[in-house]
N, C-alpha and C positions, 0 to 999 in steps of 0.2 A: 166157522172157519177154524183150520187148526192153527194151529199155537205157529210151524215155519211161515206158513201162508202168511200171517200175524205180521209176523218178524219182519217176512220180504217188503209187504203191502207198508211198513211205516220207515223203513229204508228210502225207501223210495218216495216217501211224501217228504220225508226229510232233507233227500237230494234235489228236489224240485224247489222247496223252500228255501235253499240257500243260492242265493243268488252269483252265477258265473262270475269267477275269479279269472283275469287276463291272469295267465302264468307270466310275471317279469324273474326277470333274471336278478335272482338274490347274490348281493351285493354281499361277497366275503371280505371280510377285512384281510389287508396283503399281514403274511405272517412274517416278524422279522427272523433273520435269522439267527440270534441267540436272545435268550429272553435276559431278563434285566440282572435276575440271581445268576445264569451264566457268565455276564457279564464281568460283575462282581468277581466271584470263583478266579476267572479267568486273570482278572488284574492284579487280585491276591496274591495267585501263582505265579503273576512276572514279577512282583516286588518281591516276592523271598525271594523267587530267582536269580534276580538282579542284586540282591543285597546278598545272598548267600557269594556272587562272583566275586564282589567287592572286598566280604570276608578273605574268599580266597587269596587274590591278586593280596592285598594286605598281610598276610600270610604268609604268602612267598615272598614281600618284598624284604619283611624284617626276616626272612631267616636269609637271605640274600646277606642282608645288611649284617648279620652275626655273622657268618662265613668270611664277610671281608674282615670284617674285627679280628677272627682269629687268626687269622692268615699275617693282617699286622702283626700281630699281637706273637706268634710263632716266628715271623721275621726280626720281631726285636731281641729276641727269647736268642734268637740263633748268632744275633751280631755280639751281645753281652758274653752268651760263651766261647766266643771268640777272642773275646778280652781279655777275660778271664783264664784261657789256657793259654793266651802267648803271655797277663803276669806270672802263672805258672813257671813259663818257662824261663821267665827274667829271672824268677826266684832263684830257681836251681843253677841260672846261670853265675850269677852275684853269688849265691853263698857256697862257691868251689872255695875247698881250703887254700889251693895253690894261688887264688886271688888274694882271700884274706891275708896271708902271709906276706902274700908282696904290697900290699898297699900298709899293713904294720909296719915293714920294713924301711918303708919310705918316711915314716913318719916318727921313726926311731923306736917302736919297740925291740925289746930283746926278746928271742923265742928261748924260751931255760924249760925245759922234759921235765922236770923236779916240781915246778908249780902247773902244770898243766894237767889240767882233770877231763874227763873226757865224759860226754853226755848226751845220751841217745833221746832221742825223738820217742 
C-alpha cells in the first residue's frame, strides 16, 4: 500500500470508530455590554467629571462673591470721598479772612497792620 492509500484507509477507520455526535446547538454565553474594567474607567470618568463641575461652579461662586465685595467696597471708597471734599470745602469756606475778621471783631479783638505777620501755606 502506499504511504496516501495508508493515510486515507486510517482516517477512515478513525471516523468509523468515533461514535456519531447529535450536533446540539452550543450554548454561547449572552456577552454584556461593557465588561467590568470598562465599567470601572467609565465611573472614574464621571467622578472627576462631576468633581471637576463642582470645582468649577465653586469657582465662579467665590469670584462672584469677590466682585460683590469690591463693588461694596468701591461704593464705600466713593461715599467717604464724598465727605471728605465737601470737609474740603467747609475748610476753605470757614477759614475766608473776611469771616475771621468778623467773628474777632465780635469778640473784641483789635486788628493793628504793625503786629500782624503773614504766613503762607
Amino acid at each position: 500500500m502506499s504511504n496516501l492509500a495508508y493515510q486515507v484507509q486510517k482516517q477512515q477507520i478513525q471516523t468509523q470508530a468515533q461514535p456519531q455526535r447529535n450536533p446540539r446547538p452550543v450554548e454561547q454565553p449572552s456577552r454584556k455590554l461593557f465588561t467590568k474594567g470598562e465599567v470601572i474607567l467609565w465611573g472614574m470618568m464621571g467622578v472627576v467629571l462631576i468633581a471637576g463641575l463642582v470645582w468649577l461652579i465653586s469657582l465662579y461662586a467665590s469670584v462672584y462673591q469677590t466682585t460683590a465685595k469690591v463693588e461694596t467696597i468701591q461704593r464705600d471708597i466713593s461715599a467717604e470721598t464724598k465727605i471728605v471734599e465737601d470737609y474740603h470745602l467747609q475748610v476753605t469756606e470757614l477759614s475766608n479772612p473776611e469771616r475771621i475778621m468778623k467773628i474777632a471783631k465780635e469778640q473784641g479783638f483789635i486788628f493793628d497792620d504793625k503786629n500782624v505777620k503773614v504766613v503762607q501755606d
